[in-house]
PAKEDO-265309 format. One record per residue: x, y, z of N, C-alpha, C in turn. Coordinates in steps of 0.001 Angstrom, whole numbers, plus 500000, padded with zeros to 6 digits. Layout:
N
n.X,n.Y,n.Z,ca.X,ca.Y,ca.Z,c.X,c.Y,c.Z
X,Y,Z,X,Y,Z,X,Y,Z;
...
//
This chain:
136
n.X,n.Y,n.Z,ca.X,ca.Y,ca.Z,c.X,c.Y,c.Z
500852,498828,500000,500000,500000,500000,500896,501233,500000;
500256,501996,498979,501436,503065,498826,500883,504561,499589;
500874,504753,500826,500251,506108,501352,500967,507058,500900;
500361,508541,500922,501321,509710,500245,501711,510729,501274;
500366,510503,502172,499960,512008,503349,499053,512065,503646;
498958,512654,505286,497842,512587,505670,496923,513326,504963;
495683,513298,504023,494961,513917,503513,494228,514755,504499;
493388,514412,505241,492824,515160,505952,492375,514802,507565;
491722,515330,508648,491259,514983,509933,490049,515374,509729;
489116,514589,509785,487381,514864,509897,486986,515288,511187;
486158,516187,511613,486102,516483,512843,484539,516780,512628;
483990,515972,513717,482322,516209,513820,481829,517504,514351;
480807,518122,513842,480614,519066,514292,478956,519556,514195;
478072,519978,515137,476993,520504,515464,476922,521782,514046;
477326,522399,514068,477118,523633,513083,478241,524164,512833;
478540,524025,511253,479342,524118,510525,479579,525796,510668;
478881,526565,510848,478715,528114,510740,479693,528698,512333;
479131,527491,513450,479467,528531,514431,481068,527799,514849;
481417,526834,514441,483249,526100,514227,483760,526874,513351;
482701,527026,512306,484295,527816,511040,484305,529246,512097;
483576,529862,512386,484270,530816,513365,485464,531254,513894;
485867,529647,515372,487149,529595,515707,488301,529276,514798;
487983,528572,513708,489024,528026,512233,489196,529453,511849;
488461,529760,511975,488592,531350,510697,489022,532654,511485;
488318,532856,512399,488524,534201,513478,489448,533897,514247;
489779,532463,515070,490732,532501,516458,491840,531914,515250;
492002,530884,514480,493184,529873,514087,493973,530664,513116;
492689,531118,512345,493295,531943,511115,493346,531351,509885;
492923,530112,509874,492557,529442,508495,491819,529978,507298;
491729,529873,506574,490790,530362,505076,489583,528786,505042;
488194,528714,504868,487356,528352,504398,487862,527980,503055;
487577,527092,501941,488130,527338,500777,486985,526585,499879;
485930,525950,501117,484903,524970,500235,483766,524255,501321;
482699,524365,500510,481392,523690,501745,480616,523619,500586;
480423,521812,500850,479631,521221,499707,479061,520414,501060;
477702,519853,500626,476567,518865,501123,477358,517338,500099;
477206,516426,500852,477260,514731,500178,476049,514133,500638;
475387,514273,499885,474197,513872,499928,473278,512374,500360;
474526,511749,499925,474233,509971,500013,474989,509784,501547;
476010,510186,501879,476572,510521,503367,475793,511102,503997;
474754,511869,503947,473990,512710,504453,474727,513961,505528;
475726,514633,504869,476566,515037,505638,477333,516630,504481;
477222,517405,505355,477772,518578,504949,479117,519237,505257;
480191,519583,504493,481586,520164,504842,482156,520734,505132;
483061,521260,505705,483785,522669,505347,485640,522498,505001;
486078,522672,504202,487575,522904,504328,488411,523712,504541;
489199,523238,505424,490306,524478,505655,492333,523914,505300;
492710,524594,504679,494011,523854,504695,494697,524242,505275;
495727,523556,506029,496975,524623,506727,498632,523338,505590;
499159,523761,505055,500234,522455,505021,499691,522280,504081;
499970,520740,503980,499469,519803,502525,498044,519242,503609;
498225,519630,504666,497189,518627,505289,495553,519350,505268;
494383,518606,505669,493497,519602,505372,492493,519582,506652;
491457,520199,507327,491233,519919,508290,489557,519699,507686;
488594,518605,508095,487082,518582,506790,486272,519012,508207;
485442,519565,508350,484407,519853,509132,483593,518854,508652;
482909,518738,509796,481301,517540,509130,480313,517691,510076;
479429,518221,509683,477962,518499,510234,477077,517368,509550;
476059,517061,510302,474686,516449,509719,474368,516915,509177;
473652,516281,508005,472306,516800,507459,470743,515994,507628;
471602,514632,508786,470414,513966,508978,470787,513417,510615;
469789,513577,511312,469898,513060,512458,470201,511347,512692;
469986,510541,511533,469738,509563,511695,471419,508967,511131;
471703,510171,510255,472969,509917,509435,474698,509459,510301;
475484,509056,509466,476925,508787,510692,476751,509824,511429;
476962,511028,510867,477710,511798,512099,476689,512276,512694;
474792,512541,512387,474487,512421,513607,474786,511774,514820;
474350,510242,514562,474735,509552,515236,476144,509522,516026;
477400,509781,515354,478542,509979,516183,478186,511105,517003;
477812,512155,516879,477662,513243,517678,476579,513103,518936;
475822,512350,518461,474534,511891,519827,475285,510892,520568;
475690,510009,520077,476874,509667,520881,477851,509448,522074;
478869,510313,520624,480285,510803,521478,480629,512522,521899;
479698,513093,521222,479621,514587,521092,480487,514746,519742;
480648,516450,519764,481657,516747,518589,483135,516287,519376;
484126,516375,517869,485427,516033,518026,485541,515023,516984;
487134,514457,517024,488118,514018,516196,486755,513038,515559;
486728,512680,514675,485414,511552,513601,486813,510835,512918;
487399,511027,512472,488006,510364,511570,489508,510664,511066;
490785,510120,511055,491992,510677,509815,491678,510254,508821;
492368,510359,507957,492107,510299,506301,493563,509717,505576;
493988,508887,504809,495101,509184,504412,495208,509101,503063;
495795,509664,502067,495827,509429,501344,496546,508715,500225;
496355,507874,499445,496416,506654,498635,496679,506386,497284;
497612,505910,496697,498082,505622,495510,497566,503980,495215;
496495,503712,494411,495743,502544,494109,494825,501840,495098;
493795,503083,495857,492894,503129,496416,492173,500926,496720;
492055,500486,495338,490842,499480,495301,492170,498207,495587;
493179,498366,495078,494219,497607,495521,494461,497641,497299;
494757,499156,497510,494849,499208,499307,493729,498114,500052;
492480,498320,499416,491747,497796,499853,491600,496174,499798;
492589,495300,498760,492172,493951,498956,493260,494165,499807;
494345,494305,499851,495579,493908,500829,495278,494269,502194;
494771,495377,502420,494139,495270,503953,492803,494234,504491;
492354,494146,503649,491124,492841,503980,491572,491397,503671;
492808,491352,502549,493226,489734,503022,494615,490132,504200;
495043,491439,504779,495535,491135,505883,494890,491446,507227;
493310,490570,506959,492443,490782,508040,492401,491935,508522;
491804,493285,507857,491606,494481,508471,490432,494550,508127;
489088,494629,508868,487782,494684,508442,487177,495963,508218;
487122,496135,506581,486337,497166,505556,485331,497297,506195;
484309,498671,506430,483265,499340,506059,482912,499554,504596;
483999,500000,503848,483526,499842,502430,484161,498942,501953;
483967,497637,501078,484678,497207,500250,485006,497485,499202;
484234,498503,498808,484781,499035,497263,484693,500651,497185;
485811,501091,496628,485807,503070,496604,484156,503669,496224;
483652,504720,497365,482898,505027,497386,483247,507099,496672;
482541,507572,495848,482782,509175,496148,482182,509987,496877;
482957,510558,497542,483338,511427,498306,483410,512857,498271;
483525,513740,499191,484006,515692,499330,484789,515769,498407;
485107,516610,497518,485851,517446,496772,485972,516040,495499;
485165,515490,495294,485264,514236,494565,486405,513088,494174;
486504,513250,495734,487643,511478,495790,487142,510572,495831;
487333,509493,495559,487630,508388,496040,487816,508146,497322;
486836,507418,498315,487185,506916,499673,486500,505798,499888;
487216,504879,501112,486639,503982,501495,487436,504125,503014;
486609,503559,503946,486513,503748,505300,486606,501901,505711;
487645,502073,507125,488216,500888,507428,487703,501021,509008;
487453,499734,509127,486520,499963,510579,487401,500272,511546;
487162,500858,512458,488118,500806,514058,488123,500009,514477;
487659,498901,514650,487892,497988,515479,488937,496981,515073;
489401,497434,513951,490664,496653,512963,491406,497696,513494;
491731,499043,513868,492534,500222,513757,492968,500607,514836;
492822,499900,515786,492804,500736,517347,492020,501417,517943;
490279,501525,517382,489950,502696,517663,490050,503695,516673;
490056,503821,515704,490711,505216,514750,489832,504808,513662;
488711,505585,513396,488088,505444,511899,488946,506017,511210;
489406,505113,509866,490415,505461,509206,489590,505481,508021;
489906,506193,506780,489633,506586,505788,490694,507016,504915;
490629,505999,503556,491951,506243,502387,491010,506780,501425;
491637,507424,500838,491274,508613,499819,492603,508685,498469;
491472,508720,497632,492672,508854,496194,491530,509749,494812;
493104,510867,495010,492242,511556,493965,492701,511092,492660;
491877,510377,491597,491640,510191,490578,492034,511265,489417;
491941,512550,489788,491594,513576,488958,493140,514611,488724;
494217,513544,489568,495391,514293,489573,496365,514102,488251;
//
């Protein structure tokens, strides 16, 4: 599996409006994108600092993941991200080296990647998520 960098840290969040706040007013980050994923039922925000990127994620459905993570666990860390050179390949080699998929096959994704999500309970605890942009 060929990783490149951490792509991004997903971080759950109640309202996307009143977080980009501290990102934007206290951190000093730039906003650069807020799209809805519709089939995720889940809305974005990006901020980059580095090569790395930081994704906001609000609900758009109570019933959806990150409702649910947030009813939960509250807001905070949801997920790393890493990103991936032969995405559908990463994915048989981690499932025949017994790492148990949430997705078995690349799903799209924010800013239109490629992702598939690897359970925590294979990870330590750590919803992990590989990402490969196609479009590079």
């Amino acid at each position: 599996m060929n990783l490149t960098h951490i792509e991004h840290i997903g971080i759950a969040v109640r309202s996307i409006d009143e977080a980009r706040k501290y990102y934007e007013d206290v951190l000093g980050l730039k906003c650069y994108s807020v799209e809805e994923v519709a089939d995720q039922k889940v809305k974005t925000a990006f901020f980059k600092i580095g090569q790395t990127k930081i994704e906001l994620l609000e609900s758009t459905d109570p019933e959806g993941p990150i409702g649910k993570f947030i009813e939960k666990k509250g807001e905070g860390i949801h997920h790393i991200a890493f990103a991936v050179d032969g995405i559908e390949n990463a994915l048989q080699s981690l499932e025949k080296d017994g790492i148990r998929l949430i997705d078995q096959a690349p799903r799209r994704g924010a800013e239109g990647l490629d992702i598939a999500f690897l359970h925590p309970k294979s990870t330590f605890g750590v919803l992990t998520e590989l990402c490969e942009d196609k479009n590079k």
